[in-house]
Backbone as CSV, one residue per row, in Angstrom:
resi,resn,N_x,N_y,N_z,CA_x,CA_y,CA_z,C_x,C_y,C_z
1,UNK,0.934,-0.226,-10.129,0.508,0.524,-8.937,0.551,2.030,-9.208
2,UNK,1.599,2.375,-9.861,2.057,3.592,-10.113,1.055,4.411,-10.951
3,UNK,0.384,3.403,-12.035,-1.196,3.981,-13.187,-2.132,4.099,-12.341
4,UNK,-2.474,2.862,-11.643,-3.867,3.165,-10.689,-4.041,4.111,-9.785
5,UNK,-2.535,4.591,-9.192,-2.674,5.858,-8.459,-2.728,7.360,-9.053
6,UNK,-2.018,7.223,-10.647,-2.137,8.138,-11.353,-3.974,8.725,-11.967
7,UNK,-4.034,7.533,-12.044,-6.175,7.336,-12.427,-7.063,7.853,-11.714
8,UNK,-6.520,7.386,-10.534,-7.769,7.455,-9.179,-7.385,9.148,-8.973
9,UNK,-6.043,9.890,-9.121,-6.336,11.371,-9.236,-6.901,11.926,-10.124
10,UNK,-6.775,11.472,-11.289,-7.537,11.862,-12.648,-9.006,11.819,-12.324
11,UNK,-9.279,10.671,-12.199,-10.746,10.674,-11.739,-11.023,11.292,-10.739
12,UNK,-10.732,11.738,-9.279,-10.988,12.817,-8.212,-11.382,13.978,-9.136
13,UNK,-10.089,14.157,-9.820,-10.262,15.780,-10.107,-11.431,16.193,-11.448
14,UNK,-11.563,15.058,-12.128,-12.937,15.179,-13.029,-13.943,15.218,-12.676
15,UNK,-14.199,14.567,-11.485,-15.056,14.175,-10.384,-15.528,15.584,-10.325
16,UNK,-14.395,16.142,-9.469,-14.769,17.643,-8.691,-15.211,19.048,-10.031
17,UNK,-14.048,18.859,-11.351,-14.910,19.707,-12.215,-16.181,19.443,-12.259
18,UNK,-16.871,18.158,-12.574,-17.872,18.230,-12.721,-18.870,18.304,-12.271
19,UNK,-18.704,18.461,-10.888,-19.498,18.820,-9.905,-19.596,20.101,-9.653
20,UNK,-18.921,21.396,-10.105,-18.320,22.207,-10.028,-18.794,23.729,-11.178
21,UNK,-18.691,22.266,-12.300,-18.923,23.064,-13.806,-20.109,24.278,-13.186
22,UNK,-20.319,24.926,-14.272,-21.370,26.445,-13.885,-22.339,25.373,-15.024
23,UNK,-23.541,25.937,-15.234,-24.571,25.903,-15.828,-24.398,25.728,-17.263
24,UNK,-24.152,24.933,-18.180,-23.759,25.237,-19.607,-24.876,26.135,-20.269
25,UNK,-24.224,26.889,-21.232,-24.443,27.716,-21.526,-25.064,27.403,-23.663
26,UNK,-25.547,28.167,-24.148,-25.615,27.925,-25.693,-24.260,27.810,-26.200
27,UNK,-24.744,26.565,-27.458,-23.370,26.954,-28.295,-23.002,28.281,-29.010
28,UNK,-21.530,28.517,-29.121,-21.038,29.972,-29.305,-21.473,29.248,-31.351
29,UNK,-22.063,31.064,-31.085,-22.272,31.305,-32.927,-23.595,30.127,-33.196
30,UNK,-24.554,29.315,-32.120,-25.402,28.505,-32.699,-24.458,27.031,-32.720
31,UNK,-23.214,26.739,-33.076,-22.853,25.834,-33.232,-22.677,24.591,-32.457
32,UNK,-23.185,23.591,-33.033,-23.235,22.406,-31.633,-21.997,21.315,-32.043
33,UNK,-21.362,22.033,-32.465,-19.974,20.724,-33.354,-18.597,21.055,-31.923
34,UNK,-18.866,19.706,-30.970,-18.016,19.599,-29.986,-16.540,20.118,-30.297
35,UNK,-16.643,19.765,-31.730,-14.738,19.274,-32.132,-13.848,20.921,-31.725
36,UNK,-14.360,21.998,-31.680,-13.838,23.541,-31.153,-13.881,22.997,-29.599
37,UNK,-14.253,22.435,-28.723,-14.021,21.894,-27.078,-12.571,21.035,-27.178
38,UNK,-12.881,20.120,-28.425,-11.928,19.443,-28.045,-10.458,19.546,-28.183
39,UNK,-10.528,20.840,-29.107,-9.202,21.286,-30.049,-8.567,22.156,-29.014
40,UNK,-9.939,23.092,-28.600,-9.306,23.875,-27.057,-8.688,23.028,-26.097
41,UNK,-9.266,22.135,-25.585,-8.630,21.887,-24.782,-7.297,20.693,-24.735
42,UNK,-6.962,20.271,-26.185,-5.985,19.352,-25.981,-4.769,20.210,-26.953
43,UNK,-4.959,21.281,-27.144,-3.635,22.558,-27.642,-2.515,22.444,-26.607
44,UNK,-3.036,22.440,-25.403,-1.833,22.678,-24.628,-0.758,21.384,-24.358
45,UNK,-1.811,20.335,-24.545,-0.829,18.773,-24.192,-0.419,18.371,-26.074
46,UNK,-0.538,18.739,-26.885,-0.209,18.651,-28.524,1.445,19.263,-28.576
47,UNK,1.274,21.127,-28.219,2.456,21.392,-28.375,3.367,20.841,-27.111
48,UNK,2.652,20.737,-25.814,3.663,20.341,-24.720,4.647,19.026,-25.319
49,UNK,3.920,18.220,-25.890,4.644,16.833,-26.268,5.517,17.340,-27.697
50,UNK,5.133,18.094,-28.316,6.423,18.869,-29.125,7.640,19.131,-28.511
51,UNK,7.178,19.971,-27.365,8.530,20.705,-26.712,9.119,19.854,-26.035
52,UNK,8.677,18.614,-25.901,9.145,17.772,-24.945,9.970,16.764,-26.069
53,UNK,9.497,16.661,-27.100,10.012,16.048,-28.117,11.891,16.777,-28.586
54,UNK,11.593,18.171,-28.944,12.505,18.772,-28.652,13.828,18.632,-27.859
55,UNK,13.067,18.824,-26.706,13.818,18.632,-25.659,14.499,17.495,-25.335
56,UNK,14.178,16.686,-25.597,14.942,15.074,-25.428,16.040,14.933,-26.755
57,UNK,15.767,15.438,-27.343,16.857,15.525,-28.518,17.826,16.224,-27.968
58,UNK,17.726,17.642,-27.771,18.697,18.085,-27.257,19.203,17.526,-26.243
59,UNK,18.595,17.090,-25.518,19.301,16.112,-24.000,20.087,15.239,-24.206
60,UNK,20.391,14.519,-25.501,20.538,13.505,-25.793,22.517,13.471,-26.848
61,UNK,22.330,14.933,-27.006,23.442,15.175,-27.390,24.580,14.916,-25.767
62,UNK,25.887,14.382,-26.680,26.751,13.855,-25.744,27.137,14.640,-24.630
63,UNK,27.369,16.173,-24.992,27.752,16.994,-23.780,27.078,17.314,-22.719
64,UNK,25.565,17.213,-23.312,24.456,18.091,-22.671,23.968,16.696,-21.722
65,UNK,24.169,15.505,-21.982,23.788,14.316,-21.211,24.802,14.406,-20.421
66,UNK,25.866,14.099,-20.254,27.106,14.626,-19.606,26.780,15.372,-18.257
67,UNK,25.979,16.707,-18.963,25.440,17.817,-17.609,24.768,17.345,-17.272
68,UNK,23.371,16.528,-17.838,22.823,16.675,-17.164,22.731,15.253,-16.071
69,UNK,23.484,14.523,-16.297,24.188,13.387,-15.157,24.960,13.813,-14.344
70,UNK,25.662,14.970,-14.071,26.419,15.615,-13.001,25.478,16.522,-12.159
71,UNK,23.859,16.565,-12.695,23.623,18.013,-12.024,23.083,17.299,-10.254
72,UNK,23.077,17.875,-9.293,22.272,17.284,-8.273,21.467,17.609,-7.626
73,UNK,20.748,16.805,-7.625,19.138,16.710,-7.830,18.735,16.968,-6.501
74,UNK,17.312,17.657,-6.005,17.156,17.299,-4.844,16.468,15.357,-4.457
75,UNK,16.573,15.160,-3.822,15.952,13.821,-3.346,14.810,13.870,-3.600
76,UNK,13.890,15.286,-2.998,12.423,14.884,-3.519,11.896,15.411,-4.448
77,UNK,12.757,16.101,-5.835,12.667,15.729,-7.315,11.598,15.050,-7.735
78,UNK,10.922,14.950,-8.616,9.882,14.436,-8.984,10.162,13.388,-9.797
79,UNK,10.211,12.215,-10.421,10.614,11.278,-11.311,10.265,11.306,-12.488
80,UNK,10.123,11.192,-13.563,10.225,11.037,-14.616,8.524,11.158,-15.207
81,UNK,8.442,9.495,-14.773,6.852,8.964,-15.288,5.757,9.838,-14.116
82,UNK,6.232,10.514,-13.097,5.270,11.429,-11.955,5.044,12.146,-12.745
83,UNK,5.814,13.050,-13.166,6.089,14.534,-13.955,5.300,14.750,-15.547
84,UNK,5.286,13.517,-15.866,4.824,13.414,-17.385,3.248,13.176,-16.974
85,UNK,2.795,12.567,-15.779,1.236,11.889,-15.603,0.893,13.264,-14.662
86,UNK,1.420,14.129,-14.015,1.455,15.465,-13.968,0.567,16.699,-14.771
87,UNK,1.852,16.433,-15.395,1.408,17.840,-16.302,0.848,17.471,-17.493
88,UNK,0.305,16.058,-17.991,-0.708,15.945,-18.695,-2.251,16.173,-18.149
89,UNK,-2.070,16.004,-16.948,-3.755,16.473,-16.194,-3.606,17.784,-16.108
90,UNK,-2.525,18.438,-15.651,-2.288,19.823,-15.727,-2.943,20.686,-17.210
91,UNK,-2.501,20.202,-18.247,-2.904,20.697,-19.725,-4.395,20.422,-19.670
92,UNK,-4.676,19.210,-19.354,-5.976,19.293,-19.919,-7.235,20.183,-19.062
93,UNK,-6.551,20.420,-17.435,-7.413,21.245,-16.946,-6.872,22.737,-17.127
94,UNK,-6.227,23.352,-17.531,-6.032,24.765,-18.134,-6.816,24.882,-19.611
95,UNK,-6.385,23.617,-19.939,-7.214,23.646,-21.304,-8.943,23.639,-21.163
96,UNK,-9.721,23.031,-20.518,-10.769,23.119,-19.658,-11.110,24.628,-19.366
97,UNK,-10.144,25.217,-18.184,-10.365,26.638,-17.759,-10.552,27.505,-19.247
98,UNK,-9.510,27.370,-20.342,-9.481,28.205,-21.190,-10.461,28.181,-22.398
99,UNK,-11.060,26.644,-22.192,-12.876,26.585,-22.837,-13.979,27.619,-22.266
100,UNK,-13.700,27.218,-20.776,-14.839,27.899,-20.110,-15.042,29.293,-20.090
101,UNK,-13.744,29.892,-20.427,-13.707,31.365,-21.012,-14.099,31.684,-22.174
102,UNK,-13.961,30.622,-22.800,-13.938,31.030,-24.363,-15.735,31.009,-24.668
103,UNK,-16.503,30.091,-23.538,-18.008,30.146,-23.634,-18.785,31.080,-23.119
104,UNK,-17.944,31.643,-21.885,-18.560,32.658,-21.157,-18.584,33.985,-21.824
105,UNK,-17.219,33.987,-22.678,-17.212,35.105,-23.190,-17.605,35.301,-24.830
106,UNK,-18.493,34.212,-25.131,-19.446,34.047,-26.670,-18.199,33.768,-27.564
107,UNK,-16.722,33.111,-27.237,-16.346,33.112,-28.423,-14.745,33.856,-27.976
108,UNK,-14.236,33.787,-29.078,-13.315,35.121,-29.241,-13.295,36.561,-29.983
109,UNK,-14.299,36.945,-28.900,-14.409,38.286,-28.671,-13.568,38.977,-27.855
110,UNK,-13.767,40.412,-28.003,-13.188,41.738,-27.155,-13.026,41.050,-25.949
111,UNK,-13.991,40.724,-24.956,-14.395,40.479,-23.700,-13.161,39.271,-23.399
112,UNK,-12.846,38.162,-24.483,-12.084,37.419,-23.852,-10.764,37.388,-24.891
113,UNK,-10.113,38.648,-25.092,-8.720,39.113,-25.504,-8.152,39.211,-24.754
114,UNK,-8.063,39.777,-23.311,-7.090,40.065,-22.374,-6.930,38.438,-21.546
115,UNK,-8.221,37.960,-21.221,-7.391,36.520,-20.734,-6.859,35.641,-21.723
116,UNK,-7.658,35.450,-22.497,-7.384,34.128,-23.543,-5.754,34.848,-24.182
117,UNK,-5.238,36.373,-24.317,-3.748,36.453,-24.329,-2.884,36.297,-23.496
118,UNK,-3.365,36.331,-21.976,-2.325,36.325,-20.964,-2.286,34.262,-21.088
119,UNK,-3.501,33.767,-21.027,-3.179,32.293,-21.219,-2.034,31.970,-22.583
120,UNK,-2.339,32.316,-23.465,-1.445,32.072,-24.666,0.057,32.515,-24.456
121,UNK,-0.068,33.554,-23.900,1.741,34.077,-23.197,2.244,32.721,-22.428
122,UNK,1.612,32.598,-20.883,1.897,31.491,-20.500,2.629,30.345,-21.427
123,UNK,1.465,29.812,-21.721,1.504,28.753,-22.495,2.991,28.749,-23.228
124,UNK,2.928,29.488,-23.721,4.358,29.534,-24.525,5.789,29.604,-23.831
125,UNK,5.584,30.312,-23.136,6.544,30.082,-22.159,7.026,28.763,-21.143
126,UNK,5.755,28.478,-20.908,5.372,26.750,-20.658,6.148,25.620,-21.439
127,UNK,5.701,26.253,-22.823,6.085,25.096,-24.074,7.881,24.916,-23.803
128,UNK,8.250,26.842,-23.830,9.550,26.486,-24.370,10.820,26.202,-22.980
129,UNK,10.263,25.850,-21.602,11.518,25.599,-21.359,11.949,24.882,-21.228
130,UNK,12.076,23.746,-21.436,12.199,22.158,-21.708,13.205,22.728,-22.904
131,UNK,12.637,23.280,-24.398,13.877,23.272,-24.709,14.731,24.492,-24.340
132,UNK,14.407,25.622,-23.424,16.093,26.190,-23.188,16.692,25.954,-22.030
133,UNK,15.931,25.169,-21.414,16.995,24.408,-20.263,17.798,23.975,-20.526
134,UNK,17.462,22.473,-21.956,18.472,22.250,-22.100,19.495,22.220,-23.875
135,UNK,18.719,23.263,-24.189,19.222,23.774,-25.443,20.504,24.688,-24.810
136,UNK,20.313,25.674,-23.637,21.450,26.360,-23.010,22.452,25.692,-22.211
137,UNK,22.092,24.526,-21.268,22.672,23.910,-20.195,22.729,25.110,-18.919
138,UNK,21.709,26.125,-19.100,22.323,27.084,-17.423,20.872,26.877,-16.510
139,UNK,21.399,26.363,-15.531,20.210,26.222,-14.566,19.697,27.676,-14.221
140,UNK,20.511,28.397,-13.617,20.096,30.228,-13.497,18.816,30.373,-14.783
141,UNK,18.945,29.864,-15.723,18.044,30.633,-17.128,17.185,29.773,-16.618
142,UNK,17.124,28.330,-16.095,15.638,27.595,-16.078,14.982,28.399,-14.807
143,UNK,15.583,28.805,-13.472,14.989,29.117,-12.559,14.471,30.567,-12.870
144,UNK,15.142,31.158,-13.965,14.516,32.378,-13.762,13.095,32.405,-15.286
145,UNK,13.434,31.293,-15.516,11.976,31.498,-16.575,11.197,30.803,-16.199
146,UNK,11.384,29.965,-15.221,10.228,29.417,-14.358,9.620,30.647,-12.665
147,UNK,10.566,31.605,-12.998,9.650,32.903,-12.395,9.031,33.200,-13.629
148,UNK,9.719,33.874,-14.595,8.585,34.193,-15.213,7.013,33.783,-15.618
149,UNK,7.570,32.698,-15.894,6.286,31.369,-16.011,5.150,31.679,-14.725
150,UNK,5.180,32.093,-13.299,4.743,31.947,-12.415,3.856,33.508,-12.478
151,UNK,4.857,34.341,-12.883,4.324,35.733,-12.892,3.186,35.272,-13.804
152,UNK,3.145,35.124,-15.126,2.672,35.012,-16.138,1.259,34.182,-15.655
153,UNK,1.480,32.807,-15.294,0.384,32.075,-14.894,-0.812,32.731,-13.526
154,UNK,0.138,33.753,-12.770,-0.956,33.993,-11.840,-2.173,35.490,-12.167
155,UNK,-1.263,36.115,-13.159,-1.728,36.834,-14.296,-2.966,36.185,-15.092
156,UNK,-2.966,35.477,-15.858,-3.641,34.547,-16.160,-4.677,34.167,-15.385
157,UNK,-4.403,33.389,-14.142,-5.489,32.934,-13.341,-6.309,34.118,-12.859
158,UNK,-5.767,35.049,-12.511,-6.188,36.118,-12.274,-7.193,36.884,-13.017
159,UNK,-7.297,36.644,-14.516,-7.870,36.658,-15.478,-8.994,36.247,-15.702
160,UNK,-8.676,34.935,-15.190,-9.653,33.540,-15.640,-10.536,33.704,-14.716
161,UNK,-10.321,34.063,-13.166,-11.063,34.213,-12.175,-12.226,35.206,-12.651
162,UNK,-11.684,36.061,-13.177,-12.802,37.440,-13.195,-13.605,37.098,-14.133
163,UNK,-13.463,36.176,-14.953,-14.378,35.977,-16.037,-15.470,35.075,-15.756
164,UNK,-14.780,33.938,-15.210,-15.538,32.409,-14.946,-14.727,32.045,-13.473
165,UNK,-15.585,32.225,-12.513,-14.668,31.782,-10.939,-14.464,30.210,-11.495
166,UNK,-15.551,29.429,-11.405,-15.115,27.960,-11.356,-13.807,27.439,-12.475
167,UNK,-12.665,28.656,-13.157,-11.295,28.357,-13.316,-10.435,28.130,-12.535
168,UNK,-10.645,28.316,-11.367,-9.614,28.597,-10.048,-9.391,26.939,-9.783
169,UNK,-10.882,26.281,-10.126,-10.298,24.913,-9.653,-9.493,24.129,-10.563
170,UNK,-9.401,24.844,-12.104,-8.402,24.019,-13.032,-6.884,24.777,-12.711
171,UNK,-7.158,25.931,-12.138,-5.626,26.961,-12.567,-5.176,26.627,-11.161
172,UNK,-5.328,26.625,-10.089,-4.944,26.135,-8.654,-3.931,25.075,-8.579
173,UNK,-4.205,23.892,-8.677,-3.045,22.962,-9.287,-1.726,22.698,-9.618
174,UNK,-2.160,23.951,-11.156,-1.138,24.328,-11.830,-0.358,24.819,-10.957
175,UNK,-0.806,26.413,-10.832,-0.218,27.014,-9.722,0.961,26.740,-8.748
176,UNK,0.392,25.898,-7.865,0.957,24.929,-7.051,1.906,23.856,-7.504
177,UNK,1.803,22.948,-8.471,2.848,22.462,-9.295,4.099,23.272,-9.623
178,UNK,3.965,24.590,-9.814,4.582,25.446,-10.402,5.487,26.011,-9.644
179,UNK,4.772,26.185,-8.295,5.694,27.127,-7.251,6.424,25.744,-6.686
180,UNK,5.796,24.611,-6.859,7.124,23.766,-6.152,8.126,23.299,-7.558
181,UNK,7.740,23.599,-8.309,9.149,22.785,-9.659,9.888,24.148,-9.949
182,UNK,9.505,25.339,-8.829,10.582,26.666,-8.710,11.309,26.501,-7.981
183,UNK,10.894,26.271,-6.976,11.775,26.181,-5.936,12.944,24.563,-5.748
184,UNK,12.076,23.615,-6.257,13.490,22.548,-6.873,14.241,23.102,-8.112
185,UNK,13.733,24.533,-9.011,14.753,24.475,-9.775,15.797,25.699,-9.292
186,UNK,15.252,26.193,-8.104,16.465,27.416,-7.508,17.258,26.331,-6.936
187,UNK,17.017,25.281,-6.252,17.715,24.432,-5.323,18.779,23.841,-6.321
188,UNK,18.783,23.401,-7.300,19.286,22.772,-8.608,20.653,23.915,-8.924
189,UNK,19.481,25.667,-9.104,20.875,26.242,-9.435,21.533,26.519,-8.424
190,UNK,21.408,26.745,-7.145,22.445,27.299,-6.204,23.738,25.857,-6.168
191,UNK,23.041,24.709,-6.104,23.812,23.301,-6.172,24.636,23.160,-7.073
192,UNK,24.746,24.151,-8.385,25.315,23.510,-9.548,25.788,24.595,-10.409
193,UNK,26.396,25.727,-9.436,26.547,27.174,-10.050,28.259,27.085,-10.664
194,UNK,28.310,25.333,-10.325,29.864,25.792,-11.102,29.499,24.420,-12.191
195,UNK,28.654,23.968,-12.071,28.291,23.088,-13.255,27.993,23.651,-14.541
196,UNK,28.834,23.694,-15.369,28.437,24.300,-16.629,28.957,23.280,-17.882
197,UNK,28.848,24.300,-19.319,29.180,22.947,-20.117,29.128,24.352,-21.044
198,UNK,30.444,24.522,-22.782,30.643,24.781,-23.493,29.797,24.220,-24.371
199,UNK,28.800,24.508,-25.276,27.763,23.816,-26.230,28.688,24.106,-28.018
């Protein structure tokens, strides 16, 4: 039940890009070899499953499992298999937005240095807090790099907008995903400001 409801959003929201998409445009440099679409846009879910790889290692050490079985959670926390079927549609539509820049603007050129860097900042910041959440064990460091993360991403969208509007419908989402897994992770630290752990 849990896939078919995960699908039927997948499909809505492909639905709506593609109804959505702008006019395609020539291939950048003449080139008609898809495989630069596809590399763009699955960068962000490649390293995400790195950092996530990461991250479970570290979780997995005895102390840091320890914390993170004491920490308390809000109730409407997101679960596990939500979160992962999440932010894999999440990647692939930033990854999407960050094609559609990369066509509008012939490539990586001048014209698309300032977004295609504020996306790559993101991104990285994206990648790494999975592991310093729990490479550190301090909730304070996750809530406050998931501001940063937010600054960073609306920067970004902000970006993406001016270049190619029809990004707003891949970066929106995100967005929104984002400002609520902030505010469960301020709720997390005010809950757990004496929860700590010696690494």
């Amino acid at each position: 039940m849990r896939n078919k409801y995960v699908m039927f959003l997948l499909i809505c929201f492909c639905t709506v890009c593609l109804c959505r998409r702008p006019r395609p445009r020539p291939p950048v440099n003449g080139s008609s070899d898809g495989w630069i679409a596809v590399i763009i846009i699955m960068i962000p879910n490649i390293f995400a499953w790195l950092s996530l790889f990461i991250g479970t290692k570290l979780a997995k050490r005895p102390k840091v499992a320890k914390w993170i079985e004491g920490l308390n959670m809000p109730r409407f926390y997101p679960p596990a298999w939500l979160s992962l079927s999440v932010w894999t549609i999440l990647y692939i539509a930033m990854g999407v937005a960050s094609y559609l820049v990369y066509l509008a603007c012939d490539g990586f050129t001048s014209e698309a240095a300032v977004p295609l860097a504020l996306y790559g900042f993101q991104l990285i910041l994206n990648w790494t807090w999975v592991p310093v959440f729990y490479g550190t064990c301090k909730t304070s460091l996750g809530f406050f790099h998931f501001v940063a993360l937010d600054v960073a991403v609306i920067a970004c969208t902000i970006s993406f907008f001016l270049t190619v509007k029809y990004t707003i419908y891949c970066m929106a989402p995100y967005l929104a995903f984002l400002a609520y897994l902030t505010i469960m992770s301020y709720i997390v630290w005010k809950k757990d400001k004496e929860n700590s752990v010696k690494l």
